[in-house]
N, CA, C and O atoms as a MOPAC input file, in Angstrom:
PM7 MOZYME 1SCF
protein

 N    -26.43000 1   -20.60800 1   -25.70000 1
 C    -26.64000 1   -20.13100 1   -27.03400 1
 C    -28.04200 1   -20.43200 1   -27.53700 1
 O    -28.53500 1   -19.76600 1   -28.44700 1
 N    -28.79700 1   -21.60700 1   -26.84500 1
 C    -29.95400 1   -21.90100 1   -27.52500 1
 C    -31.37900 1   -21.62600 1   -26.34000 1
 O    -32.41200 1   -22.26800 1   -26.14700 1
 N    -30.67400 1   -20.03700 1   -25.56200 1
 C    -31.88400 1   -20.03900 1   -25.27500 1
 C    -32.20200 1   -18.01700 1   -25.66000 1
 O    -31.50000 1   -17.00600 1   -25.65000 1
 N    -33.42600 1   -18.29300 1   -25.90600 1
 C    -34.07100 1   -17.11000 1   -26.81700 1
 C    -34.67500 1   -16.29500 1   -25.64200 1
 O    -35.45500 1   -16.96400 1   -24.96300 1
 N    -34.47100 1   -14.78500 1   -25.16700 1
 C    -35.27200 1   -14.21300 1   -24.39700 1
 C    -36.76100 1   -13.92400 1   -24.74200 1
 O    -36.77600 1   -13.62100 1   -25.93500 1
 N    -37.81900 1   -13.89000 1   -24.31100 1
 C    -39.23000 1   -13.42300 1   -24.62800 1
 C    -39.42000 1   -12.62100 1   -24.37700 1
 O    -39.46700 1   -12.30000 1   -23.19000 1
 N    -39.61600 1   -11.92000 1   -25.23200 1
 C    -39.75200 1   -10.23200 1   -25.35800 1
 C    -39.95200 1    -9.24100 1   -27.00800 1
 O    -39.85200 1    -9.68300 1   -28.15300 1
 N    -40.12000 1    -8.44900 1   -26.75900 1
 C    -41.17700 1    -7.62800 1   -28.17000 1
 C    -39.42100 1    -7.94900 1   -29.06000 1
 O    -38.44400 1    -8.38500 1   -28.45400 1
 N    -39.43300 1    -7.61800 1   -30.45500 1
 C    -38.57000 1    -7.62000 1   -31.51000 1
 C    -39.13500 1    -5.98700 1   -32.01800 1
 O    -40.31000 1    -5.69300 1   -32.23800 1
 N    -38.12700 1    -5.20800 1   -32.10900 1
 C    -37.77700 1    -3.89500 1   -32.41900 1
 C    -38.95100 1    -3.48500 1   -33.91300 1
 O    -39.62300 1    -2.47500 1   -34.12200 1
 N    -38.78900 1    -4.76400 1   -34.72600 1
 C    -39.51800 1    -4.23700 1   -35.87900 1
 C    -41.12200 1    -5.55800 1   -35.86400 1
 O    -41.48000 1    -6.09700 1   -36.91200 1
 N    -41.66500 1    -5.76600 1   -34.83000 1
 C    -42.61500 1    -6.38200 1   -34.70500 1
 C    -42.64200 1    -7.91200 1   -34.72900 1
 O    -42.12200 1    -8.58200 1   -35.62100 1
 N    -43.42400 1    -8.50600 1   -33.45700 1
 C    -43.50100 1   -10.32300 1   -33.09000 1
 C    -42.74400 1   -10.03500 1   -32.28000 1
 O    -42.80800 1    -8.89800 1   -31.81300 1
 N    -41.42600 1   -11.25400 1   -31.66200 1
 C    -41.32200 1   -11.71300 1   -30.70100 1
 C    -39.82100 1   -11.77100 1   -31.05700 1
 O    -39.47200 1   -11.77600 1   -32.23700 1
 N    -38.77500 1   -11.82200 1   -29.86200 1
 C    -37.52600 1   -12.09100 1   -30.11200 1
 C    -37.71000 1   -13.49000 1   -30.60100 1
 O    -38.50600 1   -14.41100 1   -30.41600 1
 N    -36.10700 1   -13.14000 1   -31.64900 1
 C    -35.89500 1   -14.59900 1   -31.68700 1
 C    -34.46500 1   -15.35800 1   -32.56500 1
 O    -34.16700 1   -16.19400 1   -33.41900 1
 N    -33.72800 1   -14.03000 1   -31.31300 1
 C    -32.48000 1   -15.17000 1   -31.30700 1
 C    -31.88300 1   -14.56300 1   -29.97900 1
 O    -32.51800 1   -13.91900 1   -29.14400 1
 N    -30.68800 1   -14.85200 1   -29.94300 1
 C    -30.34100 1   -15.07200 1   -28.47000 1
 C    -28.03600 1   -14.91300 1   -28.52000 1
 O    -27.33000 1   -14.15100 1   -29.18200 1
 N    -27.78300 1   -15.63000 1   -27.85900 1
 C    -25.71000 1   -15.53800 1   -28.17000 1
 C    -25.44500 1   -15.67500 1   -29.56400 1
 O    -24.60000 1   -16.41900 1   -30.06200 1
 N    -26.35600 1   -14.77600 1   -30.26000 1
 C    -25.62000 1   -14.73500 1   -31.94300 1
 C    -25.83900 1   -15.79200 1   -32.44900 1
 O    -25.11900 1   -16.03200 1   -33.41800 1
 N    -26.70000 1   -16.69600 1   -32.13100 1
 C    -27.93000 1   -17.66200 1   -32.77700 1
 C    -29.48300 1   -17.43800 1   -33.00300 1
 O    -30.29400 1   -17.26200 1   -32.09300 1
 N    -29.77700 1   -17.47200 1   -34.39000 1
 C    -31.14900 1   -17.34800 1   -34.54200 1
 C    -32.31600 1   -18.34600 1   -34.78500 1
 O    -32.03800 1   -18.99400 1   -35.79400 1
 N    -33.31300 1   -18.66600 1   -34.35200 1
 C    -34.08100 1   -19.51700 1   -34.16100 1
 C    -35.46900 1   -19.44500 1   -34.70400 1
 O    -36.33900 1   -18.64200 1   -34.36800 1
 N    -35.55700 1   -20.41700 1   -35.61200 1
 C    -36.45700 1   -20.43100 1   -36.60400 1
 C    -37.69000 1   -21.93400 1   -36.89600 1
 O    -37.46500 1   -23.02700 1   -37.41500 1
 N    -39.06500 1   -21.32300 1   -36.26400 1
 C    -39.54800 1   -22.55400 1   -36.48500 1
 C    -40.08700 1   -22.72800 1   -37.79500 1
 O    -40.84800 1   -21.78500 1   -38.01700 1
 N    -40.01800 1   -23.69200 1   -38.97600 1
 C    -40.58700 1   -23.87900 1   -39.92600 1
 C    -41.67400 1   -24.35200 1   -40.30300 1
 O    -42.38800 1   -24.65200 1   -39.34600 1
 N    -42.20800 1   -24.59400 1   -41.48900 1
 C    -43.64000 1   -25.39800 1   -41.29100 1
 C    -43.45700 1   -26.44600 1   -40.84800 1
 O    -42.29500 1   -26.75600 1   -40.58900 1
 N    -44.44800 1   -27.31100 1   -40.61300 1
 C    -44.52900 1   -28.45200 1   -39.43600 1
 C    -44.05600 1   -28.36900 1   -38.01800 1
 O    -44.48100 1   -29.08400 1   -37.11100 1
 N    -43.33100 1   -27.63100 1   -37.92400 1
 C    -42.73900 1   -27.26100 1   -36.92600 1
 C    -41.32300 1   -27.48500 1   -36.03900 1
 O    -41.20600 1   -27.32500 1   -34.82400 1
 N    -40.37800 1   -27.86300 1   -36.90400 1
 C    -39.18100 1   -28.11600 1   -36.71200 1
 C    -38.52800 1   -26.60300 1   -36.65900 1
 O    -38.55900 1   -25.73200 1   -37.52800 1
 N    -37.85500 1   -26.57800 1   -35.19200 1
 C    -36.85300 1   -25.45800 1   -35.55200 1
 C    -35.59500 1   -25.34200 1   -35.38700 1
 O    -34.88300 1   -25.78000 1   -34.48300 1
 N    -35.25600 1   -24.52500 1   -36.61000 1
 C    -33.69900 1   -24.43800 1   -36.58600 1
 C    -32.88600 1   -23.43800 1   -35.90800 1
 O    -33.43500 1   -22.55100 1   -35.25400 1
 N    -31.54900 1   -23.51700 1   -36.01900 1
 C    -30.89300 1   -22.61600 1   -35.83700 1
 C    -29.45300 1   -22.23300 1   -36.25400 1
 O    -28.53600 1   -22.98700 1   -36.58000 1
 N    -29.46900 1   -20.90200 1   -36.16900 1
 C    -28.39600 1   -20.51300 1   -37.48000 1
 C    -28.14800 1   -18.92600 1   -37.33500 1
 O    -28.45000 1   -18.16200 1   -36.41900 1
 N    -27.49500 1   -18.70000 1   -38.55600 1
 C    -27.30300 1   -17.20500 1   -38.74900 1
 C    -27.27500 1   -16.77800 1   -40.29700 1
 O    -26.89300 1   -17.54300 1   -41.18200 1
 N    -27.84500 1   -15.11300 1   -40.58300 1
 C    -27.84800 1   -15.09900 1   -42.28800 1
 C    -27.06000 1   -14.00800 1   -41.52100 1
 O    -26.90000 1   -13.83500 1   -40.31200 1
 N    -26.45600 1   -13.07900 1   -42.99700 1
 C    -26.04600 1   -12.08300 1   -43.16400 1
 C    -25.35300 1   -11.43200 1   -44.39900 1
 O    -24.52500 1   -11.98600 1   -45.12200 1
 N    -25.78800 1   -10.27500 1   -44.50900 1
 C    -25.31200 1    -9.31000 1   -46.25400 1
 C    -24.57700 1    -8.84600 1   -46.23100 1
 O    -24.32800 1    -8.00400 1   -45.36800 1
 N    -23.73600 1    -9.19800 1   -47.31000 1
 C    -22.60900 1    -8.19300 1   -47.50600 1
 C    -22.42700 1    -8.36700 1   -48.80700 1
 O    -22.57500 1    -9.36400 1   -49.51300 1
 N    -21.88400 1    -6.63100 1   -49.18500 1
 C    -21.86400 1    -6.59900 1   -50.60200 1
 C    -22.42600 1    -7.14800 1   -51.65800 1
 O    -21.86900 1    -7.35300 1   -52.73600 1
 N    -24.04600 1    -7.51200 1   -51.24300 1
 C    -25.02600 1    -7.69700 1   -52.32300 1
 C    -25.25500 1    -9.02500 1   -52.02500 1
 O    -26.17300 1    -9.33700 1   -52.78300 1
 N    -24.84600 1   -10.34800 1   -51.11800 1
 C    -24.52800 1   -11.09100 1   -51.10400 1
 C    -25.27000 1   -11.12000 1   -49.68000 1
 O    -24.96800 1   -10.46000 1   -48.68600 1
 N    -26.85500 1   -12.52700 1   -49.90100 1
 C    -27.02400 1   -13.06600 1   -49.02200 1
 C    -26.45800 1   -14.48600 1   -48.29300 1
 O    -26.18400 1   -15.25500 1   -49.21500 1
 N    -26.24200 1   -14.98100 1   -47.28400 1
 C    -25.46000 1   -15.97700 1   -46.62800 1
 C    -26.11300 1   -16.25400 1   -45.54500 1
 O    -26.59400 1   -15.38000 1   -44.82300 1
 N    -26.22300 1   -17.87400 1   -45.25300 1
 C    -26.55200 1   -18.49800 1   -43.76800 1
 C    -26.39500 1   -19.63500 1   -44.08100 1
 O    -26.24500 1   -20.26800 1   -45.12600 1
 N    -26.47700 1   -19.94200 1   -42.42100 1
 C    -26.33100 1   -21.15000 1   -41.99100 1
 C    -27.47200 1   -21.79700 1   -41.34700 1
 O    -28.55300 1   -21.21400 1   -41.26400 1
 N    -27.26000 1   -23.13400 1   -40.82600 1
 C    -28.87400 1   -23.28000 1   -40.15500 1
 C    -28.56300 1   -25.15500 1   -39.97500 1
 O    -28.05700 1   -25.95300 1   -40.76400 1
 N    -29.03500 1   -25.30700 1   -38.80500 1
 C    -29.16000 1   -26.80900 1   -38.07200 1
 C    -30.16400 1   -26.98900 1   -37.73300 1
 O    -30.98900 1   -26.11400 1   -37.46900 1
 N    -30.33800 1   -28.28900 1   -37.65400 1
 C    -31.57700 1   -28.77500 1   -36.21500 1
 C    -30.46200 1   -28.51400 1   -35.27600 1
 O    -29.32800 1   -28.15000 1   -35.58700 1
 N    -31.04600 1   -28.80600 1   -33.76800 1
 C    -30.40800 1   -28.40900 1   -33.08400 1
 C    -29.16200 1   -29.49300 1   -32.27300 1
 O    -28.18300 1   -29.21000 1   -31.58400 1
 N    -29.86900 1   -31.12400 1   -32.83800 1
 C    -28.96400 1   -32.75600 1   -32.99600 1
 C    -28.41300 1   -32.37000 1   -34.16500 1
 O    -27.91600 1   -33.40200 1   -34.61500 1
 N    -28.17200 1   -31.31800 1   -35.06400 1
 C    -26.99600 1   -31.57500 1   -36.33400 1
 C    -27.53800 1   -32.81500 1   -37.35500 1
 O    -26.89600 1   -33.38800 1   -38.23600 1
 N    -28.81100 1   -33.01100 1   -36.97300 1
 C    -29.25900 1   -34.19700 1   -38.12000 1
 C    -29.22000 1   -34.14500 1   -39.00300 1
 O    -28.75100 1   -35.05900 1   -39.68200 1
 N    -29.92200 1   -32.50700 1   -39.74700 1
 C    -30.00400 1   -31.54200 1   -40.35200 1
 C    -29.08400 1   -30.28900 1   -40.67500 1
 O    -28.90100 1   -29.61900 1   -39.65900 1
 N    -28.51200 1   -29.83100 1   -41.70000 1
 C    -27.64200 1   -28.61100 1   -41.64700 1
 C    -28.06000 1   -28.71900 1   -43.16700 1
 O    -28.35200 1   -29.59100 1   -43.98500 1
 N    -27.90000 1   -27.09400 1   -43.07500 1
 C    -27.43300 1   -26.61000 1   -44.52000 1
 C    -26.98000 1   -25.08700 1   -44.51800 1
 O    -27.25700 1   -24.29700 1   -43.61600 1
 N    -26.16100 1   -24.75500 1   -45.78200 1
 C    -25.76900 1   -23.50500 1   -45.77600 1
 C    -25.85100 1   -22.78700 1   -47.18600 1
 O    -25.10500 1   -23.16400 1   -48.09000 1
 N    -26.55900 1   -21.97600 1   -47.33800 1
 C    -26.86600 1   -20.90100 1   -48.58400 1
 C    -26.37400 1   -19.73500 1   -48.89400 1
 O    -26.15300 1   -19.00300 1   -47.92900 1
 N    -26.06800 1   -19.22100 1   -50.19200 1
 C    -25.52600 1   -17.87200 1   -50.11700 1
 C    -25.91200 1   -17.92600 1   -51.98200 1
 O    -25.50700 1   -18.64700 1   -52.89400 1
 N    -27.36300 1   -16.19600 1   -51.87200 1
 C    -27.43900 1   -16.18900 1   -53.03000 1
 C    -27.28400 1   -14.57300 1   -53.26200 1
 O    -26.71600 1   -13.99800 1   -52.33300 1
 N    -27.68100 1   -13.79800 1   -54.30200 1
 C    -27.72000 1   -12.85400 1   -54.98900 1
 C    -29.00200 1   -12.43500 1   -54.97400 1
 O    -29.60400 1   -12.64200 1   -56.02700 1
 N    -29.75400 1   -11.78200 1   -53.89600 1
 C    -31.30500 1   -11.29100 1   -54.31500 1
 C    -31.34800 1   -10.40300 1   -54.70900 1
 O    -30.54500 1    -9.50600 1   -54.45000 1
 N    -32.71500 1   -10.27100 1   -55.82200 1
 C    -32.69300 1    -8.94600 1   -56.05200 1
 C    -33.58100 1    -7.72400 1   -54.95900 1
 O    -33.50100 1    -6.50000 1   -54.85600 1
 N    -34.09900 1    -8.37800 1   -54.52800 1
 C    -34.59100 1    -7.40500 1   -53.44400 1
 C    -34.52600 1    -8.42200 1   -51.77200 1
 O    -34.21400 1    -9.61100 1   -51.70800 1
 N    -34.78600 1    -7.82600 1   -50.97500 1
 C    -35.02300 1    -8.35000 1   -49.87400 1
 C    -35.90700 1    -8.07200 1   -48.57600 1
 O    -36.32800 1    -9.02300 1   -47.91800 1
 N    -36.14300 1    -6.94400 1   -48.27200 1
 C    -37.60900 1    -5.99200 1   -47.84500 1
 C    -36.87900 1    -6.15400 1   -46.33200 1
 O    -35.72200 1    -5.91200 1   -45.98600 1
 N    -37.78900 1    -6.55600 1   -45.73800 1
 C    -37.69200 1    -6.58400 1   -44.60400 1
 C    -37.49000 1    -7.68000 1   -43.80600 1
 O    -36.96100 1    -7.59800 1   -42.69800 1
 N    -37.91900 1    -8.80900 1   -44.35300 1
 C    -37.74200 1   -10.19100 1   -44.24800 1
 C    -36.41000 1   -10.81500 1   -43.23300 1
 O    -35.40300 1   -10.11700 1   -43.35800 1
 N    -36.29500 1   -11.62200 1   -42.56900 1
 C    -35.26800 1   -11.98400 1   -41.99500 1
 C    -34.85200 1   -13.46700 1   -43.18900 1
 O    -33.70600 1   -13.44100 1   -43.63800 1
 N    -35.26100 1   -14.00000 1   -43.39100 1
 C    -35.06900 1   -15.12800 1   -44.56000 1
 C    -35.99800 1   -14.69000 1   -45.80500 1
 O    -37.20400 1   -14.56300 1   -45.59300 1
 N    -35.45500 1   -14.44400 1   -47.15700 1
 C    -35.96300 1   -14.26700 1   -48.25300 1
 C    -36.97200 1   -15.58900 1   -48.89600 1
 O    -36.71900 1   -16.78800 1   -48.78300 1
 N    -38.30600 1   -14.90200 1   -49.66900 1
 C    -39.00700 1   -15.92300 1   -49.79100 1
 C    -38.62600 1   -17.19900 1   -50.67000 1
 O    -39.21700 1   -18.27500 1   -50.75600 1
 N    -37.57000 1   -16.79600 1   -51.23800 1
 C    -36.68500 1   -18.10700 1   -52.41900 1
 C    -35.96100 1   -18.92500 1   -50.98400 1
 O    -36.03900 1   -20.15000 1   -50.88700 1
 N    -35.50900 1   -18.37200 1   -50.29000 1
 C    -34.63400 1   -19.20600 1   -49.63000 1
 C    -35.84800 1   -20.32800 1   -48.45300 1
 O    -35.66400 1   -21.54200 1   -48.36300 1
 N    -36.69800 1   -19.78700 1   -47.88600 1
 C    -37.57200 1   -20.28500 1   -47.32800 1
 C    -37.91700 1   -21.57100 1   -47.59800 1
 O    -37.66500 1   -22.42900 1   -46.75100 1
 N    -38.56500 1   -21.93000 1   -48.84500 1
 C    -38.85200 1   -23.38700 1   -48.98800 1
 C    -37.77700 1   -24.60700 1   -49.04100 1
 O    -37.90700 1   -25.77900 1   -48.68700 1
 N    -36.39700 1   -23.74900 1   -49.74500 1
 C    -35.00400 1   -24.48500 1   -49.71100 1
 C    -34.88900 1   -24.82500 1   -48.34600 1
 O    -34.90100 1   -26.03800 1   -48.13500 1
 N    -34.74900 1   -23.87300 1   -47.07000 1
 C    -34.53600 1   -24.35600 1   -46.13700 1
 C    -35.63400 1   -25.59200 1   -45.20700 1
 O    -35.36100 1   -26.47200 1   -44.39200 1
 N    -36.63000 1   -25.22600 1   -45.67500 1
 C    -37.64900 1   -26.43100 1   -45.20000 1
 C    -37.76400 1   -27.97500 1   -45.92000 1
 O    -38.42300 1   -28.94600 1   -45.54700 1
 N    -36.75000 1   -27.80100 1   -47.24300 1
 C    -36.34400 1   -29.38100 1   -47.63900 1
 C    -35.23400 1   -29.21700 1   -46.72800 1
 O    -35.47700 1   -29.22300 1   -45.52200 1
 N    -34.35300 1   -29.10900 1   -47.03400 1
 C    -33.09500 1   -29.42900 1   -46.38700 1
 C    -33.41300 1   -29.89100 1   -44.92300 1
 O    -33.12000 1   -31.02600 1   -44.54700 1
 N    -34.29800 1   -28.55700 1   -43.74300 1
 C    -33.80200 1   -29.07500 1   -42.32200 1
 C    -34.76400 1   -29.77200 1   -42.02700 1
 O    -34.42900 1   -30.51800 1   -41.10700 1
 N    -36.32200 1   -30.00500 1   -42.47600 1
 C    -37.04900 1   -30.78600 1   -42.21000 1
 C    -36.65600 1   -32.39800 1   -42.19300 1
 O    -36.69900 1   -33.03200 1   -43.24700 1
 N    -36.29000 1   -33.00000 1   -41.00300 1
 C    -36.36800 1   -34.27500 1   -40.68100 1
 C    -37.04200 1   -35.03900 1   -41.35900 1
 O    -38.19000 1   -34.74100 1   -41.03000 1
 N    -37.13800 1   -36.26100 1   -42.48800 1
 C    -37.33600 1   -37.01000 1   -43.31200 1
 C    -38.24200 1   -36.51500 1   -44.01700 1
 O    -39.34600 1   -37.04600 1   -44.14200 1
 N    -37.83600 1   -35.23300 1   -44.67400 1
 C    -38.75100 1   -34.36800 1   -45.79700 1
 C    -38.19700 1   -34.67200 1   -46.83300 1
 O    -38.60000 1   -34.21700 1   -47.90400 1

């Protein structure tokens, strides 16, 4: 589950997830892994280090979302939460 093929991503960069896990390095460089997904207006994910030191799980109401794989509100939330003694 935690290994990512290397290869192009359909809408530009690099794959980057793999058995229905997605993999995300943050600033400093800790990366997580997890899954988002929309439904009925309703964003949702999950997300670990990959020792479980770290977890958290979100689900908000955006008003827009573009193209983005993580929305820019949710972004810094997730870099307190999984960042290791942040």
């Amino acid at each position: 589950m935690f290994r990512v093929p290397d290869g192009p991503y359909v809408r530009g960069g690099r794959t980057f997830c793999g058995a229905g896990l997605d993999s995300m390095v943050l600033p400093g460089g800790t990366t997580v892994w997890g899954v988002a997904g929309v439904v009925h207006g309703y964003l949702s994910g999950i997300g670990a280090t990959r020792d479980l030191a770290c977890r958290a799980v979100y689900m908000m109401s955006p008003r827009t979302r573009g193209n983005l794989r993580v929305p820019p509100t949710v972004q810094p939330l997730l870099t307190a939460a999984l960042t290791p003694g942040h």
